[in-house]
mmCIF file of the N, C-alpha and C atoms, coordinates in Angstrom:
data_MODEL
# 
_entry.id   MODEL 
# 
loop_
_atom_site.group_PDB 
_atom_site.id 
_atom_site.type_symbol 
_atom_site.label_atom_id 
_atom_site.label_alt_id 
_atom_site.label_comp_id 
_atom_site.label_asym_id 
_atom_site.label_entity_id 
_atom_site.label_seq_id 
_atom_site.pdbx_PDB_ins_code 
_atom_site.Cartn_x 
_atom_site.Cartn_y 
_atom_site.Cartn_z 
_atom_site.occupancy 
_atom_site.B_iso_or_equiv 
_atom_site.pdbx_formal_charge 
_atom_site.auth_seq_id 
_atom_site.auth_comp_id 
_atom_site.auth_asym_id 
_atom_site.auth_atom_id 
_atom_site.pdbx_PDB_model_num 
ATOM 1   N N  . UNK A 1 1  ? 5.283   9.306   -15.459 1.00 0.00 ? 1  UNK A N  1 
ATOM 2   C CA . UNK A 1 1  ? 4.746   7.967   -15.579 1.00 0.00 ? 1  UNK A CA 1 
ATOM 3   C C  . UNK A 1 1  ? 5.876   6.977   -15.315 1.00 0.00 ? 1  UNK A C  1 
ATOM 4   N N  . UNK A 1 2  ? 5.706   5.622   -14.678 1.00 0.00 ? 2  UNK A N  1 
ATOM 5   C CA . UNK A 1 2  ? 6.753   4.975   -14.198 1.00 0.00 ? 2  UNK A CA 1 
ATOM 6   C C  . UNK A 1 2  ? 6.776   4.070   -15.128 1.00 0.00 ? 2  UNK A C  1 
ATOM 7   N N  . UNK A 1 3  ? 7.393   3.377   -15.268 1.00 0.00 ? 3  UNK A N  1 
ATOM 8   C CA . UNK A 1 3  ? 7.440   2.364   -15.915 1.00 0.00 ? 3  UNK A CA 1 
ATOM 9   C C  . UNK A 1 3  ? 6.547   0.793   -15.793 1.00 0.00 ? 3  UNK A C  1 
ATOM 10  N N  . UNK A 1 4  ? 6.151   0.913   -14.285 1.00 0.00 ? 4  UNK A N  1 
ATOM 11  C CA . UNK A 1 4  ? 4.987   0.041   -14.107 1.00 0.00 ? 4  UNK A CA 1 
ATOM 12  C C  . UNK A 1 4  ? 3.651   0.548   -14.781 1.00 0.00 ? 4  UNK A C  1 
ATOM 13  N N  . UNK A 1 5  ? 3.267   1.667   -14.933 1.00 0.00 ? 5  UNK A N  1 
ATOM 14  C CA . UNK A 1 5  ? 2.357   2.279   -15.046 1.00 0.00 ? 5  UNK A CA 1 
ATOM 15  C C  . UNK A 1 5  ? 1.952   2.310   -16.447 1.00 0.00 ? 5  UNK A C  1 
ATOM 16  N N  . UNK A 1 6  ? 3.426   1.881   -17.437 1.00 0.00 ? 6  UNK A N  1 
ATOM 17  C CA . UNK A 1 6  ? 3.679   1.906   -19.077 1.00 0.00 ? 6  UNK A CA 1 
ATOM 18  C C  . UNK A 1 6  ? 3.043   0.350   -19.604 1.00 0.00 ? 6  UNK A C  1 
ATOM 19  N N  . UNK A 1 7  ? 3.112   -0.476  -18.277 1.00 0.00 ? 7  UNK A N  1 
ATOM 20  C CA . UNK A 1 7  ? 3.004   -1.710  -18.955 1.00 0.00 ? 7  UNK A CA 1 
ATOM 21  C C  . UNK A 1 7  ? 1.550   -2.105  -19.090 1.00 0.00 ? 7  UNK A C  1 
ATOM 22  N N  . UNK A 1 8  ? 0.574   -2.573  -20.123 1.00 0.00 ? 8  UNK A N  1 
ATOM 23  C CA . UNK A 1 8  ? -1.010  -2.721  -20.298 1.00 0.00 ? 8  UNK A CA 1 
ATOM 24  C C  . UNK A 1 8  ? -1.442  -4.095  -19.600 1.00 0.00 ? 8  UNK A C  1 
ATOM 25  N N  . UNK A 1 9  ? -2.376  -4.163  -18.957 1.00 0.00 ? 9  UNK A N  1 
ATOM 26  C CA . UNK A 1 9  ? -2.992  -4.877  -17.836 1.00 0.00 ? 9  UNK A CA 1 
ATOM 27  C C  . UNK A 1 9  ? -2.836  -6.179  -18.828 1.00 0.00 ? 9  UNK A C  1 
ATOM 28  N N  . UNK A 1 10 ? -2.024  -7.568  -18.899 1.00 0.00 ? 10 UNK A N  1 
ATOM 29  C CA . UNK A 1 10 ? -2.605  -8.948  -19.488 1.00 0.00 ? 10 UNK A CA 1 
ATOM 30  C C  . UNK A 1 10 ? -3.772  -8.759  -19.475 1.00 0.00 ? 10 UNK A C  1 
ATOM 31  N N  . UNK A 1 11 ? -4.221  -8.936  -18.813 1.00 0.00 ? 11 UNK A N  1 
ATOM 32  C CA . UNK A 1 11 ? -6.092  -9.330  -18.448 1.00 0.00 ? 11 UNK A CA 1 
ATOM 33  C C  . UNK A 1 11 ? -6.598  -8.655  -19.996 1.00 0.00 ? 11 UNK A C  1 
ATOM 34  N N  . UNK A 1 12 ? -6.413  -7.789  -19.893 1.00 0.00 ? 12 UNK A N  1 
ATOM 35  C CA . UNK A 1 12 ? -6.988  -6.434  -20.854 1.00 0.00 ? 12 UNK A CA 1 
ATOM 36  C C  . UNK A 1 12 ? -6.690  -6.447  -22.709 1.00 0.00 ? 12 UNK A C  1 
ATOM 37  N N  . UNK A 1 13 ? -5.052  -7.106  -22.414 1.00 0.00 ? 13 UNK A N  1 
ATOM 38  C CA . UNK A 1 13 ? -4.885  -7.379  -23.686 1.00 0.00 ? 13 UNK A CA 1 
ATOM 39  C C  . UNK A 1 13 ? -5.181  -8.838  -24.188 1.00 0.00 ? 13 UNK A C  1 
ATOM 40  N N  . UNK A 1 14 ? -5.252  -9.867  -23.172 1.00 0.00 ? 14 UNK A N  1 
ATOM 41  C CA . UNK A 1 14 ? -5.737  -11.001 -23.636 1.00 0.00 ? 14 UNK A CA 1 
ATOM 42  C C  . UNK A 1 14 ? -7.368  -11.159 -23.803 1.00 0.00 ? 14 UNK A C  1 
ATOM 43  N N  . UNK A 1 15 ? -7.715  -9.756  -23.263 1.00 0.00 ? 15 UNK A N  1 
ATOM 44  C CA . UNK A 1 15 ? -9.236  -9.873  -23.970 1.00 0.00 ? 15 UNK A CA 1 
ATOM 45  C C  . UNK A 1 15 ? -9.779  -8.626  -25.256 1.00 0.00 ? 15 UNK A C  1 
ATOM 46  N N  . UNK A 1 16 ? -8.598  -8.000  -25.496 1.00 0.00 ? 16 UNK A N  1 
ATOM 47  C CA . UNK A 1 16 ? -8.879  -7.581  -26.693 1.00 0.00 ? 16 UNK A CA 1 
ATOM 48  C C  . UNK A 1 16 ? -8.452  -8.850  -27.643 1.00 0.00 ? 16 UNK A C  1 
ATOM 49  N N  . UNK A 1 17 ? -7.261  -9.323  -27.503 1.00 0.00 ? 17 UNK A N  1 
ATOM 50  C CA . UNK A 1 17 ? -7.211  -10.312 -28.594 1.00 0.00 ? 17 UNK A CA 1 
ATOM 51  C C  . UNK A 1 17 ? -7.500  -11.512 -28.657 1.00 0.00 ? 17 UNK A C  1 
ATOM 52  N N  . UNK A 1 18 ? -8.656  -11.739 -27.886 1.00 0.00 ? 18 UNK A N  1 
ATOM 53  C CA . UNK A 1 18 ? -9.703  -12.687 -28.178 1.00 0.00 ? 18 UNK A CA 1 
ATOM 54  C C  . UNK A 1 18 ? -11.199 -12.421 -28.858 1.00 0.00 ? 18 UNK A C  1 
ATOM 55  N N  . UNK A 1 19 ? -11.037 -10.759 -29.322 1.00 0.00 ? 19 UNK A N  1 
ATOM 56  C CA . UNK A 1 19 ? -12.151 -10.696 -29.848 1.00 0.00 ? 19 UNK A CA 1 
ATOM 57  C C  . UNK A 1 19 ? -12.111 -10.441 -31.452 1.00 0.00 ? 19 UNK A C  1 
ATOM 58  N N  . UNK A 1 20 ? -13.146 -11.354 -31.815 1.00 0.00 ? 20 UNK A N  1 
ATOM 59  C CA . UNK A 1 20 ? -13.172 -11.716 -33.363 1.00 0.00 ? 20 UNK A CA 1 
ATOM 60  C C  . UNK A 1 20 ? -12.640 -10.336 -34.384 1.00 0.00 ? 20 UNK A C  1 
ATOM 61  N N  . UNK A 1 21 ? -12.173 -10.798 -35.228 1.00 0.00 ? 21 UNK A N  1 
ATOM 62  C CA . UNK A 1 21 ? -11.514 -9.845  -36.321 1.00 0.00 ? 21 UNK A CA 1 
ATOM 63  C C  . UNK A 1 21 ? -12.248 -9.175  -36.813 1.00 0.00 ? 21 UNK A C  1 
ATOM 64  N N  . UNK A 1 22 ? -13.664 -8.646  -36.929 1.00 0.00 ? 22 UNK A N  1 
ATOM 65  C CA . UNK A 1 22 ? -14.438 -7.817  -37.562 1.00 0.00 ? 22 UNK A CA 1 
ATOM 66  C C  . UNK A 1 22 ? -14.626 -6.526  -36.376 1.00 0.00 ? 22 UNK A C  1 
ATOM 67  N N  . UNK A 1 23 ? -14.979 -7.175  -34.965 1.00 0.00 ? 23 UNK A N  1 
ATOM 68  C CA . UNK A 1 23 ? -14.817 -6.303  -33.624 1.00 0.00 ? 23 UNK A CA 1 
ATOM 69  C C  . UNK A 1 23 ? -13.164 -5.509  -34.018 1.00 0.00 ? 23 UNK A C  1 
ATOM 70  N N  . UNK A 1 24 ? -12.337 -6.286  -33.562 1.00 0.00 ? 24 UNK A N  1 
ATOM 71  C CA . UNK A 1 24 ? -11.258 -5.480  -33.510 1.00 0.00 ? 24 UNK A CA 1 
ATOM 72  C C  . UNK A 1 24 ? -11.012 -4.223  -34.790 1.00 0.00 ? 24 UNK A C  1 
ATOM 73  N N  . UNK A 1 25 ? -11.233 -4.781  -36.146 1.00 0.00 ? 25 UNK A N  1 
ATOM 74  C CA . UNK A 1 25 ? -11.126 -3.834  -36.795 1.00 0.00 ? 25 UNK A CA 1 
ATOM 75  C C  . UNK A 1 25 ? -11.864 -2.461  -36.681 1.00 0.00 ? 25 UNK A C  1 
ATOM 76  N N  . UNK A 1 26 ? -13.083 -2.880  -36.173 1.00 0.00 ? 26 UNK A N  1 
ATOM 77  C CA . UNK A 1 26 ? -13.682 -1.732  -35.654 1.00 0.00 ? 26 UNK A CA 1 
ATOM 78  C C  . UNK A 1 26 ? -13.885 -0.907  -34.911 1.00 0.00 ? 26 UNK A C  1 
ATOM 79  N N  . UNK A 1 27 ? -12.907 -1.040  -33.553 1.00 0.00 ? 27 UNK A N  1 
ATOM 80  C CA . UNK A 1 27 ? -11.935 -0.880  -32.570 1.00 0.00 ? 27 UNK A CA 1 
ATOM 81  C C  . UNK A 1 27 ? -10.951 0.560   -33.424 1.00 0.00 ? 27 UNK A C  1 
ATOM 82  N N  . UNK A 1 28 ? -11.448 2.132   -32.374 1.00 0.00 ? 28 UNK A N  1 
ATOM 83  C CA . UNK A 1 28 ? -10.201 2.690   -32.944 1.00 0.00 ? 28 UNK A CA 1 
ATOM 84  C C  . UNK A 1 28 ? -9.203  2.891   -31.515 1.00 0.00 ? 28 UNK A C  1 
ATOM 85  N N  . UNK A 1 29 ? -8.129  3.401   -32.282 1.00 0.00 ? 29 UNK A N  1 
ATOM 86  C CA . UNK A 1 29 ? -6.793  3.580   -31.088 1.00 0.00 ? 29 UNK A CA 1 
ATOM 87  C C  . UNK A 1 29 ? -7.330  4.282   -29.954 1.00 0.00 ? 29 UNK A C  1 
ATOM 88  N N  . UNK A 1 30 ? -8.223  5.123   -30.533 1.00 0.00 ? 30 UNK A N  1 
ATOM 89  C CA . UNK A 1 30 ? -8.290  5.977   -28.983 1.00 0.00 ? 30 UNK A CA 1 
ATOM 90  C C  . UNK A 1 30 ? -9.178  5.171   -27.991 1.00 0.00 ? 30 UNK A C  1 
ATOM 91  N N  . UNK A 1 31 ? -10.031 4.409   -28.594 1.00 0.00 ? 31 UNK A N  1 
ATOM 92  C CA . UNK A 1 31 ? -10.615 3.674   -27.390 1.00 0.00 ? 31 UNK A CA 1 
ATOM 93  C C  . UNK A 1 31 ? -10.113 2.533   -26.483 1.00 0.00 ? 31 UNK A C  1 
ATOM 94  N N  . UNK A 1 32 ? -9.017  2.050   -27.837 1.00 0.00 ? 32 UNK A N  1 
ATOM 95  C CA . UNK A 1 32 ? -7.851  1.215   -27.064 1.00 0.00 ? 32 UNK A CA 1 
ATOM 96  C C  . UNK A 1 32 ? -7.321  1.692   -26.300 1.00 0.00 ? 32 UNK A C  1 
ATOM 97  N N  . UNK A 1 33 ? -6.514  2.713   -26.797 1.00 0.00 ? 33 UNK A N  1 
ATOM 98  C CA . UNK A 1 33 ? -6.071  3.605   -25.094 1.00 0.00 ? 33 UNK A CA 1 
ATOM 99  C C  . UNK A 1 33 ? -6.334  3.677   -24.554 1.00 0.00 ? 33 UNK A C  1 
ATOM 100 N N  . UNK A 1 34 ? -7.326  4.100   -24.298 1.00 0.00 ? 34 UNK A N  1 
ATOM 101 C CA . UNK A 1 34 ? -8.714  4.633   -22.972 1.00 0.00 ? 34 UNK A CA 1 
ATOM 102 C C  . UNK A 1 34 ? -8.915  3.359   -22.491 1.00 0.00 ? 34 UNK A C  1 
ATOM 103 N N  . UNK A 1 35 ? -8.938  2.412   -22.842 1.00 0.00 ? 35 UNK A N  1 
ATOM 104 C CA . UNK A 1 35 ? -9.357  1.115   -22.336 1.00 0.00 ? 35 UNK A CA 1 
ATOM 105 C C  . UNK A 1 35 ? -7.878  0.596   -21.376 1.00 0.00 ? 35 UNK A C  1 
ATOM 106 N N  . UNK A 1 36 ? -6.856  0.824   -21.874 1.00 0.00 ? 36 UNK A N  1 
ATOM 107 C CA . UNK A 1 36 ? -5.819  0.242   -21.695 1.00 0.00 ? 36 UNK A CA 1 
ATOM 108 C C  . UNK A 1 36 ? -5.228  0.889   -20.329 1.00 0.00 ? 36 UNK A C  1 
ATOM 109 N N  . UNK A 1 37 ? -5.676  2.117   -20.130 1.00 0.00 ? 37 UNK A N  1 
ATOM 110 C CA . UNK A 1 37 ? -5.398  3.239   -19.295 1.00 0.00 ? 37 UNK A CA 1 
ATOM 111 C C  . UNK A 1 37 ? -6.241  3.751   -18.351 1.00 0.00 ? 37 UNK A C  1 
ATOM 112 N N  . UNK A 1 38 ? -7.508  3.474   -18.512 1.00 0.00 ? 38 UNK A N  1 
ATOM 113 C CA . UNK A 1 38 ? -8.592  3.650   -17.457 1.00 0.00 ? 38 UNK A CA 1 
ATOM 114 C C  . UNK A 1 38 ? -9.090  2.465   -16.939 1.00 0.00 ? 38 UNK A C  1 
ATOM 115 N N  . UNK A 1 39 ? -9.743  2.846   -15.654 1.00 0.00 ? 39 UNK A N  1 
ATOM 116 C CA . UNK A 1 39 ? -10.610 1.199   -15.018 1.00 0.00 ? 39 UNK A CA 1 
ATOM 117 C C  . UNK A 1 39 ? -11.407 1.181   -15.925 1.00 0.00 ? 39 UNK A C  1 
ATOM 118 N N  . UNK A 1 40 ? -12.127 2.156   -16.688 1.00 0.00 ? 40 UNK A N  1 
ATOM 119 C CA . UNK A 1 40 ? -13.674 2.130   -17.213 1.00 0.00 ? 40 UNK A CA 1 
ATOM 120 C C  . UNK A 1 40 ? -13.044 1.797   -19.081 1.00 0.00 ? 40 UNK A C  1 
ATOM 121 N N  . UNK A 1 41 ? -14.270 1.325   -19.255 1.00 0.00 ? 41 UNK A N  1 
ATOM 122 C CA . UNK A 1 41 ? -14.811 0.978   -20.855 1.00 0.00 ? 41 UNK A CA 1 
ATOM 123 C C  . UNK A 1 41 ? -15.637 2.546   -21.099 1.00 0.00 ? 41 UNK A C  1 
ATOM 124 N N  . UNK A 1 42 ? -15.113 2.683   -22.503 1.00 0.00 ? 42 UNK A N  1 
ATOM 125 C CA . UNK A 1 42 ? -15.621 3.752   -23.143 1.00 0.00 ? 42 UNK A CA 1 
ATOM 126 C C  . UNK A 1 42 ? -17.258 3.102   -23.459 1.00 0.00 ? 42 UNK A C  1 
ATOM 127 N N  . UNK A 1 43 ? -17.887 3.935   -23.693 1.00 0.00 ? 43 UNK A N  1 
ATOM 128 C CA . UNK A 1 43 ? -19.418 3.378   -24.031 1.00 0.00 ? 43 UNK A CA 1 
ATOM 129 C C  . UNK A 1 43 ? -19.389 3.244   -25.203 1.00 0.00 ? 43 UNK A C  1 
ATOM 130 N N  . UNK A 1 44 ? -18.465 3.883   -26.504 1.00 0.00 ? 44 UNK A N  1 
ATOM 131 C CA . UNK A 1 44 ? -18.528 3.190   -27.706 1.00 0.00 ? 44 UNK A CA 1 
ATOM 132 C C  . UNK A 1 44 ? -17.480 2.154   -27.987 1.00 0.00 ? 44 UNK A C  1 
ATOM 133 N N  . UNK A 1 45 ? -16.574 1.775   -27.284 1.00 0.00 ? 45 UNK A N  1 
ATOM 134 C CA . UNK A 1 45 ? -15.846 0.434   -26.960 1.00 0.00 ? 45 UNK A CA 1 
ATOM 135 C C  . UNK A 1 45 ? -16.761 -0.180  -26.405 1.00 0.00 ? 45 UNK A C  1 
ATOM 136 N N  . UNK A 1 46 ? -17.982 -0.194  -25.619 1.00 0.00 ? 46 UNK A N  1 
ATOM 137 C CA . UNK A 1 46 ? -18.549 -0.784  -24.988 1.00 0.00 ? 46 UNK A CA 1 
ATOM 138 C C  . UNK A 1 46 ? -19.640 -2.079  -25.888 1.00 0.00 ? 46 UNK A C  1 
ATOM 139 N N  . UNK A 1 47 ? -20.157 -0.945  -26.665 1.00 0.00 ? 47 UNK A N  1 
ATOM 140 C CA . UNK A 1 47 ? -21.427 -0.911  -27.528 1.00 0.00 ? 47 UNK A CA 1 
ATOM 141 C C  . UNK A 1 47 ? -20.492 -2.298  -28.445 1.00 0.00 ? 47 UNK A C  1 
ATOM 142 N N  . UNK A 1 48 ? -19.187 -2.205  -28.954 1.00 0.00 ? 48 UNK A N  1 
ATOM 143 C CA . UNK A 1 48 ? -18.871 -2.653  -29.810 1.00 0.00 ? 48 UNK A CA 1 
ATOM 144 C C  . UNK A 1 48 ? -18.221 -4.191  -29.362 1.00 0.00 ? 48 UNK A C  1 
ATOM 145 N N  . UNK A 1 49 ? -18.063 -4.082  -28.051 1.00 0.00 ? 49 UNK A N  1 
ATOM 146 C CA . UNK A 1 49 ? -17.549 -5.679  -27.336 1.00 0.00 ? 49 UNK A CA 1 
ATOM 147 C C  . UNK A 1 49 ? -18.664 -6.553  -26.619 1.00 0.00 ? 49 UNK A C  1 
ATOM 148 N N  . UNK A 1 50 ? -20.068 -5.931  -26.229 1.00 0.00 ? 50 UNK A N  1 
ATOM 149 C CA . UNK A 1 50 ? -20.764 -5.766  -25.594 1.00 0.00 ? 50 UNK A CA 1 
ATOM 150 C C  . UNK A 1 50 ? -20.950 -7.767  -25.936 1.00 0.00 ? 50 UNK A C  1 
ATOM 151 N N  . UNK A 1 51 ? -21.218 -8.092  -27.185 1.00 0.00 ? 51 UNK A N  1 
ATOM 152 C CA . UNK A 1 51 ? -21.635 -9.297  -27.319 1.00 0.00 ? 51 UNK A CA 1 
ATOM 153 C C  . UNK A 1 51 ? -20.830 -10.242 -27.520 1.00 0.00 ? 51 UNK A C  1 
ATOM 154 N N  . UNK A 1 52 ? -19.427 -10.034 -26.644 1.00 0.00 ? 52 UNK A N  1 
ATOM 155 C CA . UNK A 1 52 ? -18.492 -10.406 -26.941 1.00 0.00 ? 52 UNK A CA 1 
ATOM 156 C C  . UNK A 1 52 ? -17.797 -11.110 -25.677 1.00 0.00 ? 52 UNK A C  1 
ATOM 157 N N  . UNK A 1 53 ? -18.214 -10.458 -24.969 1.00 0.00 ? 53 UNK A N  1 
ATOM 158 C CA . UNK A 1 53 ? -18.161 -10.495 -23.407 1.00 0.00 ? 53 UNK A CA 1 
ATOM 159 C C  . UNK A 1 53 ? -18.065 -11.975 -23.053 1.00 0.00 ? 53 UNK A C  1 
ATOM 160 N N  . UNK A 1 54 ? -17.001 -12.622 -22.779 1.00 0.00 ? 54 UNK A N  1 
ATOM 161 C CA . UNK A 1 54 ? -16.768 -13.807 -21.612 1.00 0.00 ? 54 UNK A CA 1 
ATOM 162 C C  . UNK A 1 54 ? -16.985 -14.131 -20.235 1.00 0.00 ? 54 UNK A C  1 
ATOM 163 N N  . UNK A 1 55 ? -16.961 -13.035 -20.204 1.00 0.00 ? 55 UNK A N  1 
ATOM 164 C CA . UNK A 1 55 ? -17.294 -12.899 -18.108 1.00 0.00 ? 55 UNK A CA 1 
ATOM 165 C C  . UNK A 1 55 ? -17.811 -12.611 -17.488 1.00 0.00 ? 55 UNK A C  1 
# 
């Protein structure tokens, strides 16, 4: 893994931490990862940002 490859998309983290504090807590690591690391949204990350969505 390169070191470009280490760094998490802005885009990605400025829209996890725009989502309200009850979402995030309910947010676990592994879907953060998966989110942070894949093009795709997990479907239970999905389910849980779904109404959250800006864009």
């Amino acid at each position: 893994m390169t070191e470009e490859d280490s760094k998490p998309d802005p885009e990605r983290v400025a829209f996890l931490r725009a989502l309200p504090l009850e979402v995030k807590q309910a947010i676990t690591r592994e879907e953060v990862d998966f989110f942070m690391s894949s093009g795709e949204i997990p479907e239970s990350l999905y389910k849980k940002i779904k109404d959250h969505q800006s864009r």
